[in-house]
C-alpha positions as CSV (number, residue, x, y, z in Angstrom):
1,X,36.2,-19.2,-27.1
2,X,33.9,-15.9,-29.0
3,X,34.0,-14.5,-25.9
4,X,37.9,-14.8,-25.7
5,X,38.4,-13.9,-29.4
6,X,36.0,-10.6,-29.0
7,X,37.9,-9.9,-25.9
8,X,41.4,-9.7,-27.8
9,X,40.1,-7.6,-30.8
10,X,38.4,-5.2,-28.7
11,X,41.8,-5.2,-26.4
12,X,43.8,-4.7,-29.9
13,X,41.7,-2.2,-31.1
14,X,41.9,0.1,-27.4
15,X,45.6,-0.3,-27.6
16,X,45.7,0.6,-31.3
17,X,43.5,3.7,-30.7
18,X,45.9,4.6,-27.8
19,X,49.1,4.0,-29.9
20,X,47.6,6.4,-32.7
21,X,46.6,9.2,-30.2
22,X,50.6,8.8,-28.8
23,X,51.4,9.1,-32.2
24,X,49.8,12.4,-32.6
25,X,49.9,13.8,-30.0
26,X,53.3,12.8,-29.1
27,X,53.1,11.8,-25.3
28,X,56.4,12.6,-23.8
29,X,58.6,10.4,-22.0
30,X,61.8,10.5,-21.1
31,X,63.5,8.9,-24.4
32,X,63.9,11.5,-27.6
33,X,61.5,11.7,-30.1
34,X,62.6,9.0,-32.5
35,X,62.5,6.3,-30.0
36,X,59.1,7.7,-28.7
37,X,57.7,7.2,-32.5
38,X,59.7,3.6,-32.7
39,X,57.7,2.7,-29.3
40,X,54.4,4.0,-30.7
41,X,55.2,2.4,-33.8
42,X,55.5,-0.9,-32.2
43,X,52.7,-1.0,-29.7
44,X,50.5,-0.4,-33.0
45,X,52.0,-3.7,-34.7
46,X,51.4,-5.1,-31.8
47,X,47.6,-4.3,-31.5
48,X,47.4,-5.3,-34.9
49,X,49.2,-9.0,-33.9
50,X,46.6,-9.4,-30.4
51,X,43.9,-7.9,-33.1
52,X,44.4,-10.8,-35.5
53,X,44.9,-13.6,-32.8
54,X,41.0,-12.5,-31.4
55,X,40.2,-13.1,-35.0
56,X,41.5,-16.5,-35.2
57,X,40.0,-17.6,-32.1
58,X,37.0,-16.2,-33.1
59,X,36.9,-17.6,-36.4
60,X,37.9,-20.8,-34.6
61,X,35.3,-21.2,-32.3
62,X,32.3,-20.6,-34.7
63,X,33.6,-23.3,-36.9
64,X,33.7,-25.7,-33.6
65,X,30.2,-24.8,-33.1
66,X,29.6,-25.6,-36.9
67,X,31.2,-29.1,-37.0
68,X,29.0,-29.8,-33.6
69,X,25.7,-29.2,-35.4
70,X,26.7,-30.8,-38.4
71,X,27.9,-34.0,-36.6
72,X,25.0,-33.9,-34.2
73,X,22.2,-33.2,-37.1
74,X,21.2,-35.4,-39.3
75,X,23.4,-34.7,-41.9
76,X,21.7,-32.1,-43.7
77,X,24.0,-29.5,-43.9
78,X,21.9,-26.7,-45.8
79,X,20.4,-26.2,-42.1
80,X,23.7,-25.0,-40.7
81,X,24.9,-21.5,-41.7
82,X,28.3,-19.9,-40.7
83,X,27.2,-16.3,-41.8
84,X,29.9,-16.0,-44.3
85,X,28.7,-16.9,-47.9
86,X,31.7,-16.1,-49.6
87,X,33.6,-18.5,-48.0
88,X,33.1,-21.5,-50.4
């Protein structure tokens, strides 16, 4: 499931990156220039939607992983660290 979550941020952030260059540099298609900046426009909020879903799987499967070494320990739980202090 990280794997699958890292997978759709990088994917959201090459699609992003490509969405921003269309945006500057204005590829050309066949549509005027409005609907060429409404497309770009769009294919960035969608980046930023596949971006955020990798997140959530991400965030998802570490806190699987958690709950399994909790469960599995011997209920100590200061042994187990998720990496994100500020969370509590």
């Amino acid at each position: 499931m990280k794997r699958l979550g890292s997978l759709l941020m990088a994917l959201g952030a090459g699609i992003g990156i490509i969405a921003a260059a269309g945006i500057g540099g204005m590829f050309h298609l066949a549509f005027p220039w409005l609907i060429n900046l409404a497309l770009a426009k769009l294919t960035l909020v969608g980046s930023a939607g596949v971006m955020a879903a990798g997140a959530v799987v991400h965030r998802l499967a570490v806190r699987r992983e958690i709950a399994a070494k909790v469960s599995a320990g011997d209920g100590e739980r200061s042994a187990v660290t998720s990496g994100d202090d500020n969370e509590r």
